[in-house]
C-alpha positions as CSV (number, residue, x, y, z in Angstrom):
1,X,31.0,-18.9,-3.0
2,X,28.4,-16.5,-1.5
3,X,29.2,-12.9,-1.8
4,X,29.4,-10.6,0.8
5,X,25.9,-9.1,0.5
6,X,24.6,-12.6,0.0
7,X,25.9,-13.5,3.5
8,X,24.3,-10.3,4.9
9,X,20.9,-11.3,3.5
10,X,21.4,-14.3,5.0
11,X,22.2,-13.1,8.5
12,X,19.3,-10.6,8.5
13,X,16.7,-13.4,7.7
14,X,18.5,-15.1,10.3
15,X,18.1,-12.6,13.0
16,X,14.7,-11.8,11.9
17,X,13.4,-15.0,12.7
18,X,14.6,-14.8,16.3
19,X,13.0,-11.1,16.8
20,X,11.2,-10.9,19.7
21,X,10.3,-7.1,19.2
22,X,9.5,-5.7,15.9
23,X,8.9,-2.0,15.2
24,X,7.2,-2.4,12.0
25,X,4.6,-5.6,11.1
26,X,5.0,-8.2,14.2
27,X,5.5,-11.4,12.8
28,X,3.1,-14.5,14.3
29,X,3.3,-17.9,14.1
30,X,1.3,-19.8,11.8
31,X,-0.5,-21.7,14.0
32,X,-1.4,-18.7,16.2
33,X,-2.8,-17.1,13.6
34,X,-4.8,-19.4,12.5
35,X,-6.1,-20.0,15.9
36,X,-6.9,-16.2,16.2
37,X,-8.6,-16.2,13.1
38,X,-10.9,-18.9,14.3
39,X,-11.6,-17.0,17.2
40,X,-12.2,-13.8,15.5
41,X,-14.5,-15.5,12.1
42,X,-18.3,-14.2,12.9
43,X,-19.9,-16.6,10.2
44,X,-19.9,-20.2,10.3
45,X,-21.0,-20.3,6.6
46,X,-18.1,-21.0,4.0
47,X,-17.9,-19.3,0.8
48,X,-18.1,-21.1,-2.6
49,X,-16.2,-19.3,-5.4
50,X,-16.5,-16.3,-3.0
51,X,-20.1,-16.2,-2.4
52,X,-22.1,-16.1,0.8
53,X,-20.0,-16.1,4.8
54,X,-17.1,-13.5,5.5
55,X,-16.7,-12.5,1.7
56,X,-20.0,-11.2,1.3
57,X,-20.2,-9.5,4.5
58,X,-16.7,-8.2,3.9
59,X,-17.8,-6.7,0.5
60,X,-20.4,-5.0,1.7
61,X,-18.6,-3.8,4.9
62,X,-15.9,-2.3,2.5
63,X,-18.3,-0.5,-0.2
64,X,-20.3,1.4,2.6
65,X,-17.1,2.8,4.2
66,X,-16.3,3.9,0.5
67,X,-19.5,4.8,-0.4
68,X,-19.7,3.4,-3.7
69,X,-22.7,0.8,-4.7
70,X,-20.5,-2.6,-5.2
71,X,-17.7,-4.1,-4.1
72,X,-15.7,-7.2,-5.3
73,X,-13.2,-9.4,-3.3
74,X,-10.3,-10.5,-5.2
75,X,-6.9,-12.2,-3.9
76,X,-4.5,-9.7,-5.4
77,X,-4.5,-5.9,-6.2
78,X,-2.6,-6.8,-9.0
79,X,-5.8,-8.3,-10.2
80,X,-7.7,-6.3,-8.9
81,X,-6.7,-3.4,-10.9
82,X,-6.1,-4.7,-14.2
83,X,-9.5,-6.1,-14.5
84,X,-11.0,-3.0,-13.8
85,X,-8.9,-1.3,-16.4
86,X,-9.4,-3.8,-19.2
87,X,-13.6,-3.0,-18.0
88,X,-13.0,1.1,-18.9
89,X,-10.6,-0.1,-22.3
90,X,-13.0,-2.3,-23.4
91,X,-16.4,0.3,-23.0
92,X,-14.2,3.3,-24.2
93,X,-12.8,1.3,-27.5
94,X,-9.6,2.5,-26.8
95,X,-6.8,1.0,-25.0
96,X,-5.5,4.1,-23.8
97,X,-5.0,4.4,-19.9
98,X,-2.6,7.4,-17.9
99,X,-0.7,6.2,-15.4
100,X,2.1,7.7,-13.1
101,X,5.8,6.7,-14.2
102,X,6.2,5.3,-10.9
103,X,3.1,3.6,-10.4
104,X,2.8,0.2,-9.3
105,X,0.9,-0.4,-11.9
106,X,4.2,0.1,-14.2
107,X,7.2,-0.9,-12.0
108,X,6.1,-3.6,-10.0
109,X,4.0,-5.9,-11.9
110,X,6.3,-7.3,-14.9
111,X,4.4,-4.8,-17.8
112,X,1.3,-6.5,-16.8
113,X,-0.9,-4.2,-18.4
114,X,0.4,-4.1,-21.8
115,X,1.6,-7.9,-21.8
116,X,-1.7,-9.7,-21.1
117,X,-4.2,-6.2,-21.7
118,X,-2.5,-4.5,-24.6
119,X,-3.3,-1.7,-22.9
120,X,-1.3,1.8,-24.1
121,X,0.4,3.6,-20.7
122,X,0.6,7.1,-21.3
123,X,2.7,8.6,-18.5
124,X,1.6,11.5,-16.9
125,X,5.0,12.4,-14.9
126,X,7.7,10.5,-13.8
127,X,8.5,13.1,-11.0
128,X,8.7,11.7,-7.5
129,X,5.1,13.7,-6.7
130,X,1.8,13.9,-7.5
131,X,0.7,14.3,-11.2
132,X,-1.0,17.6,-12.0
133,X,-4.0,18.3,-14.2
134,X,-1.9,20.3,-16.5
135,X,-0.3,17.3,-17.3
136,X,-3.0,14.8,-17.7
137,X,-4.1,17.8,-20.5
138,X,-1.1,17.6,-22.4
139,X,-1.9,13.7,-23.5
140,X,-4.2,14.3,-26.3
141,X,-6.3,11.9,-28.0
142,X,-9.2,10.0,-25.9
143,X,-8.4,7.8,-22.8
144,X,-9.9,4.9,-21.2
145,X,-9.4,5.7,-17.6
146,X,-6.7,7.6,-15.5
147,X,-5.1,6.2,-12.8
148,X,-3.6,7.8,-9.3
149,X,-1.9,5.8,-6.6
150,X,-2.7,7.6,-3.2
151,X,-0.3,7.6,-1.5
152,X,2.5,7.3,-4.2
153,X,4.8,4.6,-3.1
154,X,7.9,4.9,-5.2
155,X,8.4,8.4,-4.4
156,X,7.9,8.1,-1.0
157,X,4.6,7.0,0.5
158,X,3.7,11.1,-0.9
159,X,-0.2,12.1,-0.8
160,X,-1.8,15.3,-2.9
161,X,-3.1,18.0,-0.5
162,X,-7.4,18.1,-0.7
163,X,-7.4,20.3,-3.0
164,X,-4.8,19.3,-5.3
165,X,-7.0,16.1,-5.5
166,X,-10.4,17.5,-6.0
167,X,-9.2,19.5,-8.9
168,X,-7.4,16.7,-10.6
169,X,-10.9,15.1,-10.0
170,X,-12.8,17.8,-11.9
171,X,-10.4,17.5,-14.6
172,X,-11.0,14.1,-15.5
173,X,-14.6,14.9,-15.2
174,X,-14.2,17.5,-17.7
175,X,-12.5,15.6,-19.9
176,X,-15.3,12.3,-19.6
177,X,-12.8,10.3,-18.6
178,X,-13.0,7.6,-15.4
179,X,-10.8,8.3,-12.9
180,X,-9.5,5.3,-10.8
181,X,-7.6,5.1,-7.0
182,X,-5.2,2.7,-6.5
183,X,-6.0,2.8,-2.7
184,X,-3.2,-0.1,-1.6
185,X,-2.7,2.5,1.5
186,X,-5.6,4.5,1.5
187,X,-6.8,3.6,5.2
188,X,-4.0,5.1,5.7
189,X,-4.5,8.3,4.0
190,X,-7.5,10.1,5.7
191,X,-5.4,11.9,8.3
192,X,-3.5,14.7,5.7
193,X,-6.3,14.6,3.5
194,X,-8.6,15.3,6.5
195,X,-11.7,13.9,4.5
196,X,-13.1,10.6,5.2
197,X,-12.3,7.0,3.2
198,X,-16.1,7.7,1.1
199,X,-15.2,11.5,0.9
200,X,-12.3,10.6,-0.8
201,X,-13.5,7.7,-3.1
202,X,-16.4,10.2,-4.1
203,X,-14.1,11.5,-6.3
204,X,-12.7,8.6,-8.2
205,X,-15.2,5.9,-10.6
206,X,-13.2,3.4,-8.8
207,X,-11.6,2.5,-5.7
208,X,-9.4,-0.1,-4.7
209,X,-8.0,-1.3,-1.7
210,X,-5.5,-3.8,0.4
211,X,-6.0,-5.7,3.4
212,X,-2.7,-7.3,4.2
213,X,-0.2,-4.1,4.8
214,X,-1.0,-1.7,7.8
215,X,-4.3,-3.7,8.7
216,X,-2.4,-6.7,8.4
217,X,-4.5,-9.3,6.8
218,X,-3.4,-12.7,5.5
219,X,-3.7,-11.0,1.9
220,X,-6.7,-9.9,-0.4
221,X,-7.8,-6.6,-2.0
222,X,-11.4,-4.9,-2.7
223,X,-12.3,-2.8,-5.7
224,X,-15.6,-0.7,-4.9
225,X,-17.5,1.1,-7.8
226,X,-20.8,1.1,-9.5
227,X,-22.8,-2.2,-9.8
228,X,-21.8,-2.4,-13.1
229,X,-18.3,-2.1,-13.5
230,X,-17.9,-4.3,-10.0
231,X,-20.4,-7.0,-11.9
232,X,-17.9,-6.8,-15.5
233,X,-14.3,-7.0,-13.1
234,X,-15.9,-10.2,-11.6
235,X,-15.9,-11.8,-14.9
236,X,-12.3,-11.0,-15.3
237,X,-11.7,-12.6,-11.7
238,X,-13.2,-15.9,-13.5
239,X,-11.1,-14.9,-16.7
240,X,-7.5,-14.6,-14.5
241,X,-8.1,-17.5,-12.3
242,X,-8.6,-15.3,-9.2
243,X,-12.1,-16.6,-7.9
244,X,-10.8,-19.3,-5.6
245,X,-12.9,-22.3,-4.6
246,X,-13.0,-20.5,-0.9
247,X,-11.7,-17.2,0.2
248,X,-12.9,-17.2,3.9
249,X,-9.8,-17.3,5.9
250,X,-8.4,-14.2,3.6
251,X,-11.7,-12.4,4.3
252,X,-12.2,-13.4,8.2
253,X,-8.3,-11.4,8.9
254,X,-9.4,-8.2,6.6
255,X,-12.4,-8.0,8.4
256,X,-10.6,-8.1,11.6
257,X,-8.4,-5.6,10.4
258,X,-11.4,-3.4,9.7
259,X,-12.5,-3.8,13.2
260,X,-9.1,-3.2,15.1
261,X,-6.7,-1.4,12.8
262,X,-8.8,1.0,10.7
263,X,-9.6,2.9,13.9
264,X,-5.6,3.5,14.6
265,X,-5.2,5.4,11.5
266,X,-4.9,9.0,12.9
267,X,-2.6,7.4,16.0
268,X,-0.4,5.6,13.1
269,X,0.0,9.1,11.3
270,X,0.9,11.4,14.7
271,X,3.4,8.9,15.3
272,X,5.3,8.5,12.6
273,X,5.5,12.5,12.7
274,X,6.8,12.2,15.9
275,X,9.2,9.3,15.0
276,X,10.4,11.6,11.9
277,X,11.1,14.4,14.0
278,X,13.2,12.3,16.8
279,X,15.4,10.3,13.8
280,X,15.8,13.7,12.2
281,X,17.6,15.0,15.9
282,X,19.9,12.0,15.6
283,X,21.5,13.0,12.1
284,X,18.8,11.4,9.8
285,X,16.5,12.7,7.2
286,X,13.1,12.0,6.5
287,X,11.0,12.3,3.2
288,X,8.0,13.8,3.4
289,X,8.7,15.8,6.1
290,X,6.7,15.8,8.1
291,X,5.6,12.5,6.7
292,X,1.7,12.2,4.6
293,X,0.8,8.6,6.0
294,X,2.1,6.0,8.5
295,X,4.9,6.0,6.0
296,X,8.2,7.3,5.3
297,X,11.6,7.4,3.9
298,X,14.5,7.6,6.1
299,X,17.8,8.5,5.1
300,X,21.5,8.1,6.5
301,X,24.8,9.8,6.0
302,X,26.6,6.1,5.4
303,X,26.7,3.8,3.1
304,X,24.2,1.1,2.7
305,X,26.6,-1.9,3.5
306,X,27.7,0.1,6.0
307,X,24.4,1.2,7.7
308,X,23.2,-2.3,6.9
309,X,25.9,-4.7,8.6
310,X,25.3,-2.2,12.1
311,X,21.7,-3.0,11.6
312,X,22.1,-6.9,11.1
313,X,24.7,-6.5,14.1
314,X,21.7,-4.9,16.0
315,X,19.4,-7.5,15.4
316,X,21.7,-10.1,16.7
317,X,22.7,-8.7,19.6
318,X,19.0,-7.1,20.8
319,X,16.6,-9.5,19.1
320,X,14.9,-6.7,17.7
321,X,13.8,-5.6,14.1
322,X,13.4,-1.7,13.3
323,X,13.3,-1.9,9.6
324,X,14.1,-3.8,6.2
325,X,17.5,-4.0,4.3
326,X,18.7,-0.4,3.7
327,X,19.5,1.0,0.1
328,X,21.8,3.0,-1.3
329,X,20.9,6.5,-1.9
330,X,21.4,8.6,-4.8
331,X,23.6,10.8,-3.3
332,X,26.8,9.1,-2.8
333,X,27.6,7.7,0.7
334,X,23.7,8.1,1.9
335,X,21.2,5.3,2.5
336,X,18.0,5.0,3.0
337,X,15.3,2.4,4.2
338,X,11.4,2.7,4.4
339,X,9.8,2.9,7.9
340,X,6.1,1.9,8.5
341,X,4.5,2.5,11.6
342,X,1.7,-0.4,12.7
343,X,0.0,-1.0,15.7
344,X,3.3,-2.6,16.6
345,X,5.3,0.4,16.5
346,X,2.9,2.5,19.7
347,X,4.6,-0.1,22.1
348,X,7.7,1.3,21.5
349,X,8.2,5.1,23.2
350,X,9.6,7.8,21.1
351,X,13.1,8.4,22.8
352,X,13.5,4.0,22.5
353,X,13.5,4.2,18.4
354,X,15.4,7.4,18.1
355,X,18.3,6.0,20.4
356,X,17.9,2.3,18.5
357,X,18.4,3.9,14.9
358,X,21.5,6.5,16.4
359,X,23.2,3.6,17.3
360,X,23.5,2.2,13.8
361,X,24.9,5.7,13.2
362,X,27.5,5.4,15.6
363,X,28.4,2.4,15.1
């Protein structure tokens, strides 16, 4: 017999596939897409093992906005990023890597890194922030690379200020030690930090990025560095299995995200500001606040059955999705759900989304 919250999953996938307004990523049918991607694709030549057509003019799109000499297209981040760390283990002879405690690296990809690697995490914080250079000194011994994930996810979609980054930067400088971005929202970051995409992979060995969240690709990830290192991570693309026969249709939709999403970034950021601000006046709170990226944390004074079933109810009744499943909170009796603002979310006026999330408030 299916449990209450089993039932509740059930009606929210039921409701969200007869949206017909969606605050966050707009769903499309499959055979639009693909029709859209047809009529967007700008080279008729298909890839082989991701050579040549959209991949190759999609790598090299990607390592001029970061500035860096190389980039590789690969279907995953996942893969992206442990290749590349196996590359600095392997040259540095140790296995060594530091790593935020809540990382995706470490809580989202089944202990990836030490299971097929044998790679060593040394945490450098658990703390739902930024890790500072202070701690990165007190891991002694020699590392292979150190990792940051800008923004940080898992605590909150939170970003380091400018400075706090170029001095973390200089630290693993000092200490001879590659320093690598997990960039799965870093389009998204350039508005707090006020520096551009290159200015702030100038400060990191390595850079890597995804195409299929705000910019809203099919899927696929990029990892830009020097010629090198982007030559070596290739080989551990054959190695993993992730250098598909043909890539093009996952490299025709990041390209078009390039093109029409990428420019939306600073819009994206003033408006989930704005959006934080307006949910705040209706008896939410927001974390950050104001918010670093398109992202955020919202949280409610009721429970997260509660909160949830007057958001299902919503759905039903408006055909229209504002968010995902809400959580329970750590504070007893609060929820709290994550809200991303896409290209999506400017059709909607300010005063609409604040008076759609008070009613699952009030009811």
């Amino acid at each position: 017999m299916a449990t209450t919250s089993e039932d509740l999953r059930e009606r929210r996938k039921n409701a969200a596939d007869n949206c017909e307004r969606w605050l966050g990523q707009r769903r499309v049918p499959v055979a639009d897409r693909l029709r859209h991607l047809a009529d967007v694709a700008t080279d008729d030549l298909v890839d082989v093992y991701g050579n040549g057509g959209e991949v190759a003019a999609l790598e090299q799109e990607v390592a001029e906005l970061l500035g860096k000499p190389a980039a590789v297209f690969l279907p995953t981040g996942i893969l992206a990023q442990q290749g590349v760390l196996r590359v600095y283990a392997d040259r540095a002879g140790t296995s060594r890597v530091a790593v935020h405690g809540l990382a995706h690296l470490l809580v989202h990809e089944l202990n990836a890194l030490e299971e097929v690697h044998h790679l060593r995490i040394e945490r450098l914080t658990s703390e739902p922030r930024q890790p500072r250079p202070d701690e990165l000194t007190a891991i002694p011994g020699k590392l292979a690379a150190v990792t940051l994930e800008l923004p940080l996810r898992d605590a909150g979609f939170v970003l380091p200020s400018w400075d706090e980054l170029v001095v973390f930067s200089e630290s693993c400088a000092e200490r001879g030690v590659p320093l690598h971005l997990d960039g799965a929202r870093l389009w998204e970051s350039t508005p707090y930090l006020e520096h551009s995409l290159a200015e702030i992979a100038a400060l990191a060995s390595t850079v890597y990025v995804s195409f299929y969240k705000v910019l809203g690709g099919i899927s696929g990830a990029a990892l830009a560095g020097p010629e090198d290192v982007i030559a070596e991570v290739r080989r551990w693309q054959r190695r993993l299995g992730g250098n598909l026969y043909s890539l093009f249709p996952y490299a025709v939709s990041a390209r078009n995200g390039l093109r029409t999403v990428l420019p939306l970034m600073n819009d994206l950021h003033q408006r989930a500001v704005e959006v934080a601000m307006a949910l705040q006046s209706e008896g939410f709170r927001v974390f950050p606040e104001p918010p670093h990226t398109n992202s955020f944390r919202v949280y409610a004074p009721r429970s997260a059955e509660s909160i949830e079933h007057a958001a299902v109810e919503r759905m039903e009744r408006t055909h229209e999705s504002l968010c995902g499943p809400w959580q329970p909170a750590d504070v007893p009796g609060w929820s709290w759900v994550e809200l991303v603002m896409t290209p999506a979310s400017l059709e909607w006026q300010i005063d609409e989304i604040a008076k759609a999330f008070g009613e699952l408030l009030a009811r």
